[in-house]
N, C-alpha and C positions, 0 to 999 in steps of 0.2 A: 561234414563232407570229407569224403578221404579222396585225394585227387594222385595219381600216379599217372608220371610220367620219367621212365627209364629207358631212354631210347636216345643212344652215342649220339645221334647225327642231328636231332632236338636239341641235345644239350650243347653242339659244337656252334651252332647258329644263336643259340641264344646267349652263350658268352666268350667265344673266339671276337665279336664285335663288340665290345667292351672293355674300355681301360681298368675295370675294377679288376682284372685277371694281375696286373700291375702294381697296385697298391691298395692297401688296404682303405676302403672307402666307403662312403653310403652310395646305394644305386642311385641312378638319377632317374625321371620322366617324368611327365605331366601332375601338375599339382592336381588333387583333389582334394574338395571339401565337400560340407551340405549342399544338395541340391539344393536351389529354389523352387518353391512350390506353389500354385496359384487354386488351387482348391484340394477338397480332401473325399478321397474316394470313401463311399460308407460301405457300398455294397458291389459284385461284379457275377455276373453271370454272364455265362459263354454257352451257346447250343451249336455243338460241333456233329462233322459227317466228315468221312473219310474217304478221296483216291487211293489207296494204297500203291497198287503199280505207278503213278505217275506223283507219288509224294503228298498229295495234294490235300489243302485244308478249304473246306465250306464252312462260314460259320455266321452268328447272330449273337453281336454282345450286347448287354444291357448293363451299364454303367450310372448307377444311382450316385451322385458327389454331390457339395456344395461348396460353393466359391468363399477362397480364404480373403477376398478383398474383392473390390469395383471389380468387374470380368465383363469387357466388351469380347472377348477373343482368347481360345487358350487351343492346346494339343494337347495329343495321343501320340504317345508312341508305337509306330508302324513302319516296318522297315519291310520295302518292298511289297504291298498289299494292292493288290486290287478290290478299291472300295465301291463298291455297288451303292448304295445309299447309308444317308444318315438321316435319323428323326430322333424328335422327343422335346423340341422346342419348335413351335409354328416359327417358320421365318428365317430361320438357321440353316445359315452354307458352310460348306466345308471345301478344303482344298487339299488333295493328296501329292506328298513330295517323297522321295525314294525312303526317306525315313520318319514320317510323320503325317498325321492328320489333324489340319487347320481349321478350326470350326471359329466360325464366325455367328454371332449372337444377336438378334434384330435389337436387343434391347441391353443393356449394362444387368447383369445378376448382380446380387451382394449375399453378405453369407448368410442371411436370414435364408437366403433361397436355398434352394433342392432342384434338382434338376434329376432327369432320370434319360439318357442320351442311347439310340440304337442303333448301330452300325452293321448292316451286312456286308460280308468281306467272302474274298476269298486269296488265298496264298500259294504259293508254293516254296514253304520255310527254307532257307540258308543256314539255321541254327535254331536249336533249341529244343527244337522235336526232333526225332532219328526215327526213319523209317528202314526196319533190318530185317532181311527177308529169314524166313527161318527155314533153316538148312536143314530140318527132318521133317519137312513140309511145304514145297518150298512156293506151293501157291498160297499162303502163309506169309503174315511178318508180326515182328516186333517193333511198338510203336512206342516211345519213351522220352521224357520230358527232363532237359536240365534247363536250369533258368538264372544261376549265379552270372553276374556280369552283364545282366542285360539283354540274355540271348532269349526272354520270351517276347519280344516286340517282333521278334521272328516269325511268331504264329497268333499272337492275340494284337491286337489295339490297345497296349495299354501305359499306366503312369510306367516307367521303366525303372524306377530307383528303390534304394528299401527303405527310404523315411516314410513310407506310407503303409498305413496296414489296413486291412477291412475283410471282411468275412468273402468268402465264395461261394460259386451254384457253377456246378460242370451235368449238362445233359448230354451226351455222348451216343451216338446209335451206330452200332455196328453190326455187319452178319455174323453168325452164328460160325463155328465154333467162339467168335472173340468174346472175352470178358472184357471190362474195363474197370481199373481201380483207379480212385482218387481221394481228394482230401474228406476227412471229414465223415459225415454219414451216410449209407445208402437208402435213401427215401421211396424209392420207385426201380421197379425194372422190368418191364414191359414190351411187348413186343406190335409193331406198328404193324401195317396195312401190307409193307414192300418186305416183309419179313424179317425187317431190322427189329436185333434190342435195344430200347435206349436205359443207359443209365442215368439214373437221377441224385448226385452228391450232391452234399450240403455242407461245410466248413461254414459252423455258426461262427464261434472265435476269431479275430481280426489276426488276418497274417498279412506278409509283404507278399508283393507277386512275384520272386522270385522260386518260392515253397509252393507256388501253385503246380500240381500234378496230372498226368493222367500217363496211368497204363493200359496198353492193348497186346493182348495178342491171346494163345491158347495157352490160360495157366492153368493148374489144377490148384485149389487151395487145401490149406489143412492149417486145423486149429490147436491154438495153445491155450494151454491155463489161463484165467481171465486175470489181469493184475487185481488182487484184495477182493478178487472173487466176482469185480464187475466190472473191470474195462476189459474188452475183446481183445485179442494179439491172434492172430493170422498171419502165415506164408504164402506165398502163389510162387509156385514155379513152373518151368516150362513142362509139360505131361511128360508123367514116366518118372517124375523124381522128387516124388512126395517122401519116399525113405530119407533120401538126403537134404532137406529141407528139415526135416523132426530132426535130425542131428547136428544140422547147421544151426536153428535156431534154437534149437531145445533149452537153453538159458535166460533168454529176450523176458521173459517173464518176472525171476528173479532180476532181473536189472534194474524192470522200471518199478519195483517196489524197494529195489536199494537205493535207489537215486532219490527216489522220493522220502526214503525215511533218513538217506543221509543230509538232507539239505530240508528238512520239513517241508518240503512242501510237494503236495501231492501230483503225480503226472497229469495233468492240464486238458490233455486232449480227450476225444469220445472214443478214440480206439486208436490200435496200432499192428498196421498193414507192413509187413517184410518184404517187395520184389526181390528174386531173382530174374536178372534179363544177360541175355546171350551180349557183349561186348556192348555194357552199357555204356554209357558217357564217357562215366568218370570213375571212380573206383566204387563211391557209392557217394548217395544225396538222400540227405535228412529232407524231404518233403514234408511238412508237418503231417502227420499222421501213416506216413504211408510211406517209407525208405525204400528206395533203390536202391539192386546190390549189383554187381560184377556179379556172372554164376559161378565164378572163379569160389564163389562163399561156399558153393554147395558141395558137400563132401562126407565121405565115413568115416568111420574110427581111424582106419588106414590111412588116412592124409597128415600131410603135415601142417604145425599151425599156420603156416601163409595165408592170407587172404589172396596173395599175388598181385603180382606175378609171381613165382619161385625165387624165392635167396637164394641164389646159386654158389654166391660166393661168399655169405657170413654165417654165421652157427643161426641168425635169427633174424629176422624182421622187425624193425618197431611194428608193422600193420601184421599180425596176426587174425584170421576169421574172426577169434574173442574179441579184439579189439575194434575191430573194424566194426561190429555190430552194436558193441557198446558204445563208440564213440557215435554213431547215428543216432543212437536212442538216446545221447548223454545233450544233442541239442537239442530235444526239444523243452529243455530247462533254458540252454546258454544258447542262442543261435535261433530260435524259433517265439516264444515266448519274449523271450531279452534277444535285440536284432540290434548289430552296428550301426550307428547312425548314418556310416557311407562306409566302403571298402577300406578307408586307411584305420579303421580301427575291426577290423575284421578277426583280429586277433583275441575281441570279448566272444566269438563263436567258435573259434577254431581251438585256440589255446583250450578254452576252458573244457572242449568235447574231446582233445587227444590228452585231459590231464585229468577226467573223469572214465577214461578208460581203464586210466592206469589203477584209478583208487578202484575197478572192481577186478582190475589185476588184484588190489591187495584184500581185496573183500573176496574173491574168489580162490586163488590160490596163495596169501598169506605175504605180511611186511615184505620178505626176501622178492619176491616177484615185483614188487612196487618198483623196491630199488634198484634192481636189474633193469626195468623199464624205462626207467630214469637214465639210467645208466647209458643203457644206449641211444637212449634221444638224442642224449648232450655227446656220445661217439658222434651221429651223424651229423648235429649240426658244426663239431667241432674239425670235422673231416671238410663238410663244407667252405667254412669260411680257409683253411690252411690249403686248399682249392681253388676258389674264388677270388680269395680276397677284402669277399664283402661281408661290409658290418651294418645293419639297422635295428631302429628301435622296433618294437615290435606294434606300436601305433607309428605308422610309415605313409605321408600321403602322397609322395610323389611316385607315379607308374604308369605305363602307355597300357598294360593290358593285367587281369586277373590273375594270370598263372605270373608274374612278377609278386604281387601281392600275397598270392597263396603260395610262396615262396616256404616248401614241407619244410625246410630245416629252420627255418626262424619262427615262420607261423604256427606253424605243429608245435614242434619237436621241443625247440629252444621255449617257446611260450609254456606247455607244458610242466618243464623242467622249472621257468620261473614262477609259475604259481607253484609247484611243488617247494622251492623256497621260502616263496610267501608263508606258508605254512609252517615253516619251521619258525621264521620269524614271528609269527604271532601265538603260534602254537596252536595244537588240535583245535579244545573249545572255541578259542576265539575266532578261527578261524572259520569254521562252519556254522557258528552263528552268523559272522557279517554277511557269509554267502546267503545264508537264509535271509537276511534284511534287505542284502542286494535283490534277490529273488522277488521277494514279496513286495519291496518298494516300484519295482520297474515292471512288475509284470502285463505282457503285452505290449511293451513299448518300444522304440528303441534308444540306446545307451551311446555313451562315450566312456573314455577312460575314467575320467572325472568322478562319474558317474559312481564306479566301482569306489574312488580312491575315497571318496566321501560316507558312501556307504558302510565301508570297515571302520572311518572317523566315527560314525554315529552309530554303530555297533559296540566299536570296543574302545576308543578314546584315542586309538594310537593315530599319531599326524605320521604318514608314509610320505612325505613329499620325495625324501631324500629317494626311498626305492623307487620309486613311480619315474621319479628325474633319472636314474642309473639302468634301469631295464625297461621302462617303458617305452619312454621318450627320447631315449639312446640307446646305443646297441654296441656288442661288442661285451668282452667277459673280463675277468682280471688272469693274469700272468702271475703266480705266486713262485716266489724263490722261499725255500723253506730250510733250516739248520735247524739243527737244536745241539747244546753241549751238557754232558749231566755234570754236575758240580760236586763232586763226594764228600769235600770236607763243608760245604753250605747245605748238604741234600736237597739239593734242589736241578729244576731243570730250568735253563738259559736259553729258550727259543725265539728266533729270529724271522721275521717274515715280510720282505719283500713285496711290492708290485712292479712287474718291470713289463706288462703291456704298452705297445706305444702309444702314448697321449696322442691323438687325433681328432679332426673332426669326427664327433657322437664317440666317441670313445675316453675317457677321462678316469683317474681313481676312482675305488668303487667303495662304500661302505659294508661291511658284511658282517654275521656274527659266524664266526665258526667253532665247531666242535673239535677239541683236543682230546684224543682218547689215551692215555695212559696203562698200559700194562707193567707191573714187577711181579716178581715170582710170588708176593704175596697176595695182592688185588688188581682190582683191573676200575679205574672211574672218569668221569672225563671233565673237563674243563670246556667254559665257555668264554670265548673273544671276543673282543669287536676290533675289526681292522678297518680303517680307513683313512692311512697317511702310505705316503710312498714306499716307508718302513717302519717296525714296530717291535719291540722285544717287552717280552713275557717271562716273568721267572713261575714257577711253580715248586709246592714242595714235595719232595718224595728223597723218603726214606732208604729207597734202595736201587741201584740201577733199572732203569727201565728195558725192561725187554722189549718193548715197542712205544713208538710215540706217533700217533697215526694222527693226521692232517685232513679233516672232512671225510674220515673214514665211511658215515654214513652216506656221503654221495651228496648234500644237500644242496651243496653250493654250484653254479654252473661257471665255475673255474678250473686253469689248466695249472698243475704245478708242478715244480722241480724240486724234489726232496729228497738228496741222496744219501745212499743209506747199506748198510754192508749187508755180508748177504742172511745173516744170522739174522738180523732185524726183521728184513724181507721173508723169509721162509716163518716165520713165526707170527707174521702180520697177514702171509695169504693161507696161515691154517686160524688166525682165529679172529680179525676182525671181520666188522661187518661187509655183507657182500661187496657193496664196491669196494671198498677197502682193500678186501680180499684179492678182486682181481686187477685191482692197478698194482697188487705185489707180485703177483704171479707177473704180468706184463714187465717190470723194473727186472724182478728176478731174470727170466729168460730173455732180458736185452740186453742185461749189465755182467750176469753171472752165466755165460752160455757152458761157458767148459769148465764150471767149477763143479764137480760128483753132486754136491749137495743139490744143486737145482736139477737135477735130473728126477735125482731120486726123491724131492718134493713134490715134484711136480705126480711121479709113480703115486707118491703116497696119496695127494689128491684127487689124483683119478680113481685109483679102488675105494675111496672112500664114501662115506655116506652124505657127506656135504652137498648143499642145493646144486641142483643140475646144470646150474649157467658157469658155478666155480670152476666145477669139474672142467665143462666142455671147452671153457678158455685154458684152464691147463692142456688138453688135449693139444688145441689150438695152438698155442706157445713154441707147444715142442718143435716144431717146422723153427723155431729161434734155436735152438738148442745142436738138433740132430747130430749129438751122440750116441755110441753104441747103445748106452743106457737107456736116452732118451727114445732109438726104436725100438728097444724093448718095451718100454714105458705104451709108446701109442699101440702095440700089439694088444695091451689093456684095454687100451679106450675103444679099439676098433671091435672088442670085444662085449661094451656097456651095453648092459640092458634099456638106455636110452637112447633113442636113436638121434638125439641133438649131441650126444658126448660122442659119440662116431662119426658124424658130420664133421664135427670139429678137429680130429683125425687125420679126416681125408682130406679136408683143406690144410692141414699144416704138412700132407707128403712130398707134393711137387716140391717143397725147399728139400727133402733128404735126396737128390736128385733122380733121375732117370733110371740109372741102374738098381734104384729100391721103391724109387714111388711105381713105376709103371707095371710091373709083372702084382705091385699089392694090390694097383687101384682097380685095373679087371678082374683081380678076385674079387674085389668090394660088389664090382658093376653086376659078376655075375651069380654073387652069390648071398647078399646085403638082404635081407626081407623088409627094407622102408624103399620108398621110391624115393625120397628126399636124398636122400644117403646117395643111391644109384646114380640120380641125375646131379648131384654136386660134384661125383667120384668124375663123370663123364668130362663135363666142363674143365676138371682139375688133372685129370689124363693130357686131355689137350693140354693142356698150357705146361706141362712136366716137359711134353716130346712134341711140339707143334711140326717136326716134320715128320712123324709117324704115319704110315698106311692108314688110312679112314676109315677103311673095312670095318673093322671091329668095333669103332663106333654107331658104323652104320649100321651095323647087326642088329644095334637095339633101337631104331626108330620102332616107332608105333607099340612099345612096349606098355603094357597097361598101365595109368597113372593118374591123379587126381590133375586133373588140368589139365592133359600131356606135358605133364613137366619133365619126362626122361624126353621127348621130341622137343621139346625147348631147349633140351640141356645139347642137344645132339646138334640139333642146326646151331647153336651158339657154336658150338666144340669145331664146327666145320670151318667157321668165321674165324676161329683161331691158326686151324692147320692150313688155310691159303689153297688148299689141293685141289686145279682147275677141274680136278674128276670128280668132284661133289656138287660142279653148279649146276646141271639139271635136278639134282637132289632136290637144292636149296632151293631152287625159284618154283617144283614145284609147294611146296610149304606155304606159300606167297602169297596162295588163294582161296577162297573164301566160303571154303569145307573147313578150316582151321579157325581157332579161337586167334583172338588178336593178339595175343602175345607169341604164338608162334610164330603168326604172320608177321610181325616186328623182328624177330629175331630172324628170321628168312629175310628180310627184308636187307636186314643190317648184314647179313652173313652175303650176301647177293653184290652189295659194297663194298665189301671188303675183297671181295673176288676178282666184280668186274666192273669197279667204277663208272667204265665209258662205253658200259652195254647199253645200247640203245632200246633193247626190250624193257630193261631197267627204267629206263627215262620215261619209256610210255605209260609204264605200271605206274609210276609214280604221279605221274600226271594225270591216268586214272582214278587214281586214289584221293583226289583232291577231291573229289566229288561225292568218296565215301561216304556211307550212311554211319561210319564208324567213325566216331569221333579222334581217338589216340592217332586212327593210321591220316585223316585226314592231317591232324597238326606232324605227323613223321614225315609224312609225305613232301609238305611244304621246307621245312627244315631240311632235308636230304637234297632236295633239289637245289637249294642255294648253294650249301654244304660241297654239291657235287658239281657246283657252277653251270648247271644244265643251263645251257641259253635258247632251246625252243621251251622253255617253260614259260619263257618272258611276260609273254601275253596271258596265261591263265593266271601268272601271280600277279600281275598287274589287276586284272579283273577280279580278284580277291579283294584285292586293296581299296579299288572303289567300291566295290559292294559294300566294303565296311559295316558287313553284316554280324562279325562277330572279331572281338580286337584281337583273341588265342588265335585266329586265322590272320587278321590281317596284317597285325605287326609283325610276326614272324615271316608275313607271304614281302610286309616292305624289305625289311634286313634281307628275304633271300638275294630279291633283287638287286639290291647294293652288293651281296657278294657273286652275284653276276656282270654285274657292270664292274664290279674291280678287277675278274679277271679276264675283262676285254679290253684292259685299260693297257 
C-alpha cells in the first residue's frame, strides 16, 4: 500500500499536539497486540446491490467458520448496520450494537463443528467503500473499496482483524454501463430479470478481510502479456484512457516474473487486475489480485516519474508510477500471501514491498538507481525524525490510529533502507535464499518479526539477535564522527570513528559493518569494519597518500556522519565514488567550500558530464549553495540538460541566487521549458524567489496542459505563497469537485492561507467531512481544528462517536482539543 498524505494543516494537527516535536522520543498510544479469536472463518461470501445516489449497501452474507473452543456466543464485526435477519443455526438470536452483531447459540458448538451463518443487512458505510460520482458522467460513479485498519466492518459483517484468512465469493449486480472487478476469478456474468449484471468472483486462496475488493464503475479494460505465458495481467480504466493505461502499466508483467524468479517462488495468485480510480482512497492498495491505483498513475511518455502528487519541491520522489506499481505487485509475496500478525508489525508488508521496488529499480534501470533510491528513503526519513523528533522501532505497538502506524518515513522508507542493509550484511546469496525460506515456510499465513529472524537462522546459520535488537525492536540511527590521519613514515592509514547519537529510550549504540573505500593514485579497494563501541580506531596499510578515504560510500548503512575533509578530497570523491558517495561530496563541497573556484567549477564539470542523472541533478541543485558568478554560469548548463530531472534541479537551486537573477530566468523556464515537471516546479520556485510579486503571470498559466494538472497545482500552491487577497476567488474556485484531489488540497490550503476566518471556508470544510474522498475527508478534519473553527464542534464530535474509522476519528478528537484550547 502506498498511503500519501501531504497536506500543511494534516500534518500541523497531527504533531503541533505532541511533545515528541521536543525531544527526541518514541510515539506514544494505545498498546496493540494479537487479537483474540473464538473461531476461524473457512469461507465468506457476500451477495451485494447497490444505491448509488444515496451511498447505500443491500446485501446477503454467508459465513462458513468453525469454533476455536466451547462457543455459547460470539460476534461479527458491524459498524452501524441495519440487520434484517440472521440464520443458519435453528434457534439462534442475535443482537445488533452500533458496532457489532451478537449472536447467541441455542446450544454450546465446539470445534468439531461447522457452522455456516446468513445475515441480511443493509448499510449506509462511514468507511471503507467510496462512493465518487464521476465527473465526465455525472449520473455515473466510482465505487471503491479500502479495508487496512478495519474500515470493512463499514460495509460487510465481518471478523475485522488480519489473523484470519479464508478464501472469498463476491456476487455483485449492477446496471449496465458498470463493470465490477474483484479478488480472484470471474466464474459467472450474467444478466438478471431487472436488467442488472451480476458478477460472479471467486478468491479460492485464503486472504484476510482487509484484501477483500470490489470495483465499480465505467472502465474499459485492456490486456497485458500473461506472466510465463499463463497468469492474466489486466488494466481497467476510466473510458477514454486505455492509451495511458498500456503505458502506465506496460512493465507489471515483467515484474511479477522478476519477483518471482528473484525470491523462487512463483506469483501465488490466478491473475492480476490493475484499477485506475479517480481520487482513490489512498495512493494505491495491494487487494490480492486486483490493485488499486490513484489515476494520478495514468500517464505518457510526457509525464514525469511521479505517481503523485507532483515533487514540486525536490529533483524526485521516493513514489515514482515505477515504484508505486511495483511496490503493489511486490506484496502480493510480503503483505498478501505472508500478512502481519496485527498492525505493530506491519512493517513485514510495508517494508519489504517499498524495498522490493527498489530491487526492480535495480533490475530495471541498473545498481546506481538502487542506491539513489536508498538514498533518498533515508533523506526523507532523516529529514523526518530532525523535524519531529521521533524515533521507533520499526515492529512499534503502541498507536491510536493506522496512519500513526503507517508512519511513510519509518514504515516505508527507513524499513526499506534497513533490509537493504540486511543484505549487505549477509550478502546477495544468502540473503535471497532465507527470503525464499521465509517465503515458502509461511506462506499463506501470518508472521511476526520472529518469524523472519529465525527463518534467515535456519537458512544461512547467522544468529541476528544483535540487528533485529538495533533496527527492529528500536529505532533511531547512529551519529558517526569520522577522521582519518595518513601516516607516511608507517604507510598507513589511522581512522577514527565515533558514535555520538544520543543514548535514549530505543535508541542505544549500534553494531554495524562498514565499508571503507580507499582511493591512491595507484588503486582504488576497500576495507571492511565492524563498529560497535562508542569509538573505534582502525589502522590500514597503504603505500601512498590517499586521495580519498570514503566512509559507507556505497550508501549501505542508515547513518548520519560527520567527516571532514578538504576540498581536494571532496571534489575527487564526488567525481568518482560510488553514487551516494558521490553525492554526500557534492552536498559537503557546496556547504563547506561555497566561494572556493574549485567547487564551482566541479560542480560545471559534473553537470556536462556523462555521470548517472541523480549526480548530475544534485550538482545542479547545490549550486543555489554556491551562487557565484561561475556557479550561474554553471546552472545555465544544467538549465540546459537534455534531462529533464537535471533542469528541475536547476530551478530549484535559483530562488537562493536572488530575485534579480532567479525571477526574469525562472519565466523563461515557465515559458519556454518543454517538461511540465520543470514548468510547474519553476512556478512554485518563482513564488517563493519574490512572494510579493504581481500574480498575473502565474495566473497566466493555470489550466496549462499537464499530467495530473500539476502546472494548476503548482499555480494555486504559488498563490498560497504570494498572500495576494486578488487571487482568492481564484483559489476557492479550485476547491471543487471538477478537480482532481490534489489540486483541490492545494486550493484548499492556499484558501488558509489567505483567509483563515472566511466563513465560506468553514462551510466548505465542514462539507467536506462528509466527502466521498478520503484525503479531503481527513484534510478537512485537521483544518478545522488547525483553524479552531468552533461551529465545527458538533460534526467533529459526531465523528468521534461514530468511531467508524480511527484516520477520522482521532484526528476529529485532537481537532476538538484544539478548539476547546482556544476558548480557554
Amino acid at each position: 500500500m502506498k498511503r500519501v498524505i501531504r497536506f500543511r494543516y494534516v500534518v500541523m494537527i497531527l504533531f503541533l499536539c505532541s511533545s515528541v516535536l521536543f525531544s527526541q522520543k518514541l510515539p506514544t498510544g494505545a498498546f496493540h497486540d494479537n487479537r483474540p479469536r473464538d473461531y476461524d472463518i473457512h469461507h465468506y461470501k457476500a451477495e451485494l446491490e447497490f444505491d448509488f445516489e444515496n451511498r447505500k449497501v443491500t446485501g446477503t452474507i454467508t459465513i462458513k467458520l468453525t469454533p476455536l473452543r466451547e462457543l455459547n456466543s460470539f460476534s461479527l464485526d458491524a459498524i452501524g448496520m441495519r440487520i434484517q435477519s440472521v440464520s443458519g443455526v435453528a434457534g439462534m438470536t442475535f443482537k445488533s450494537t452500533s458496532t457489532t452483531i451478537d449472536l447467541t447459540l441455542p446450544q454450546s458448538k465446539m470445534p468439531k463443528d461447522t457452522m455456516a451463518i446468513v445475515i441480511n443487512y443493509e448499510c449506509n458505510p462511514q468507511g471503507g467503500i467510496y462512493f465518487r460520482r464521476d465527473q465526465n458522467n455525472t449520473k455515473l460513479f466510482y465505487v471503491s473499496t479500502y479495508g487496512e485498519g478495519g474500515l470493512h466492518a463499514n460495509w460487510l459483517p465481518i471478523y475485522n482483524d488480519v489473523n484470519d484468512k479464508f478464501s472469498t465469493e463476491m456476487i455483485v449486480a449492477v446496471p449496465p454501463p458498470y463493470v465490477v472487478i474483484a479478488n480472484g476469478e470471474l466464474l459467472d456474468q450474467s444478466t438478471r430479470s431487472n436488467g442488472k449484471v451480476a458478477y460472479h468472483w471467486l478468491q479460492k486462496l485464503p486472504h484476510p478481510n482487509y484484501l477483500i475488493s470490489i470495483y465499480i464503475g465505467d472502465f474499459e479494460k485492456g490486456d497485458l502479456a500473461p506472466a510465463f505465458g499463463e497468469i492474466p495481467l489486466s488494466y481497467w480504466v476510466p473510458r477514454g484512457r486505455l492509451a495511458e493505461g498500456a503505458y502506465a502499466f506496460r512493465n507489471s508483467t515483467k515484474m511479477i516474473e522478476y519477483f518471482s524468479r528473484r525470491f523462487n517462488y512463483r506469483y501465488p495468485w490466478v491473475k492480476y487486475d490493475q484499477i485506475a480510480v479517480p481520487d482513490y482512497a489512498i495512493g494505491a492498495m495491494e487487494h490480492t489480485g486486483v490493485t488499486g491505483h490513484r489515476a494520478s498513475v495514468l500517464r505518457d511518455a510526457s509525464a514525469p516519474d511521479d505517481f503523485g502528487p507532483p515533487a514540486l519541491e525536490e529533483i524526485t520522489s521516493p513514489w515514482s508510477a515505477e515504484a508505486t506499481i511495483s511496490h503493489e505487485a511486490a506484496h502480493h509475496w510480503f503483505g498478501n500471501s505472508l500478512t502481519c500478525r496485527n498492525l505493530s508489525y506491519i512493517w513485514l508488508n510495508e517494508s519489504f514491498a517499498s524495498y522490493l521496488m527498489m530491487l526492480w529499480d535495480e533490475e530495471s534501470l541498473g545498481q546506481d538507481q538502487l542506491r539513489y533510491s536508498v538514498l533518498v528513503a533515508k533523506d526523507h526519513y532523516f529529514r523526518f525524525v530532525r523535524n519531529h523528533h521521533m524515533i521507533r522501532g520499526l515492529e512499534h505497538h503502541n498507536f491510536d490510529n493506522t496512519n500513526a502506524i503507517y508512519n511513510t518515513e519509518h514504515t516505508y522508507l527507513k524499513g526499506a533502507a534497513v533490509l537493504h542493509m540486511l543484505r549487505a550484511v549477509l550478502g546477495d546469496e544468502p540473503y535471497f535464499r532465507a527470503l525464499s525460506h521465509y517465503l515458502h515456510k509461511h506462506e499463506y499465513s501470518n508472521v511476526i518479526s520472529e518469524d523472519l529472524k529465525i527463518a534467515i537462522e535456519e537458512a544461512t546459520g547467522e544468529n541476528l539477535h544483535w540487528f533485529f535488537d538495533d533496527w527492529i525492536a528500536n529505532g533511531g540511527h547512529p551519529n558517526f564522527e569520522v577522521s582519518y590521519r595518513y601516516l607516511a613514515e608507517k604507510k598507513s592509514i589511522d581512522l577514527n570513528v565515533s558514535q555520538v547519537q544520543p543514548i535514549v529510550k530505543g535508541q542505544d549504540l549500534f553494531k554495524l559493518p562498514v565499508k571503507i573505500t580507499i582511493a591512491t593514485p595507484s588503486r582504488t579497494w576497500q576495507e571492511r569494519v565492524w563498529v560497535e563501541n562508542e569509538s573505534a580506531r582502525f589502522s590500514f596499510s597503504c603505500n601512498e597518500k590517499p586521495l580519498m578515504v570514503s566512509f559507507d560510500g556505497e550508501g549501505d548503512l542508515i547513518a548520519e556522519a560527520k567527516f571532514n575533509k578538504d576540498a581536494d578530497e571532496l571534489i575527487y570523491q564526488a567525481k568518482h565514488d560510488a553514487v551516494p558517495g558521490r553525492i554526500g561530496a557534492i552536498r559537503e563541497l557546496s556547504n563547506h567550500f561555497p566561494v572556493d573556484n574549485r567547487t564551482a567549477a566541479a560542480l560545471s564539470e559534473i553537470i556536462a558530464s556523462n555521470a548517472f542523472w541523480a549526480v548530475r541533478a544534485e550538482a545542479a541543485l547545490s549550486l543555489g549553495s554556491v551562487r557565484t558568478p561561475a556557479a550561474q554560469q554553471a546552472l545555465e548548463v544544467a538549465l540546459k540538460a537534455n534531462d529533464y530531472r537535471i533542469r528541475k534541479g536547476a530551478v530549484l537551486a535559483l530562488p537562493k541566487f536572488g530575485v534579480a537573477i532567479a525571477e526574469p530566468r525562472l519565466k523563461q523556464v515557465i515559458t519556454k521549458d518543454a517538461h511540465t515537471d520543470v514548468v510547474a516546479a519553476a512556478i512554485l520556485a518563482l513564488a517563493q524567489a519574490n512572494p510579493k510579486q504581481d500574480p498575473s503571470f502565474i495566473a497566466r498559466q493555470l489550466g496549462r496542459k499537464s499530467w495530473y494538472d500539476e502546472i494548476t497545482i503548482a499555480c494555486v500552491r504559488a498563490f498560497g505563497v504570494l498572500k495576494n487577497v486578488s487571487m482568492l476567488a481564484t483559489i476557492k474556485s479550485y476547491s471543487d469537485n471538477r478537480y482532481n484531489q490534489d489540486v483541490r488540497l492545494a486550493a484548499l490550503q492556499g484558501w488558509a492561507d489567505l483567509a483563515p476566518a472566511d466563513k465560506e471556508l468553514q462551510k466548505t470544510l465542514l462539507d467536506l467531512t462528509h466527502s466521498p474522498v478520503y484525503a479531503l475527508q481527513q484534510a478537512a478534519i485537521g483544518m478545522l481544528g488547525s483553524l479552531q473553527v468552533k461551529d465545527a464542534t458538533a460534526r467533529l464530535q459526531a465523528i468521534v462517536e461514530a468511531d467508524a474509522d480511527a484516520n477520522l476519528s482521532v484526528p476529529a478528537r485532537e481537532a476538538l482539543a484544539e478548539i476547546e484550547r482556544a476558548q480557554k
